[in-house]
C-alpha positions, 0 to 999 in steps of 0.5 A: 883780406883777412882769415880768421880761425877758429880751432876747437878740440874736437867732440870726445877729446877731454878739455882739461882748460875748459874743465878748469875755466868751467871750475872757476866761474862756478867758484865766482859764482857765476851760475847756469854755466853748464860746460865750457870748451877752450880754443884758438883763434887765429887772425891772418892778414893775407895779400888781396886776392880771391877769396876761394883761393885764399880760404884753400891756402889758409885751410892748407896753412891749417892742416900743416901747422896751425891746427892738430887735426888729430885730436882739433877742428878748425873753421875758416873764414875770410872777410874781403 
């Protein structure tokens, strides 16, 4: 069974990276981007199991150490 975490910084938290790649496609002239936010993505192989249980012990696994969940959101998502 494999997780997969999407952390994000959350809404009002300023995305210095973000800003910078946002800075850098304009200068590549990529035109009509009009902001960009940077984040994690994190893939966990997990024993097989149920999948209610497994996503609990990955949210777990979220709010202690993958995630700072001061200033970042995170979204889980387990495939069987």
């Amino acid at each position: 069974m494999k997780a997969r975490i999407h952390i994000t910084l959350k809404n009002g938290v300023l995305d210095p990276q973000g800003k910078a790649i946002h800075q850098s496609l304009e200068g590549l002239g990529f035109d009509g981007v009009n902001d960009v936010r940077q984040g994690k993505f994190i893939e966990i192989e997990l024993a097989d199991g149920d999948a209610t249980a497994a996503k609990a012990k990955v949210s777990e696994m979220c709010e202690q150490l993958l995630a700072n969940t001061v200033i970042e959101d995170y979204a889980v998502e387990i495939d069987d």
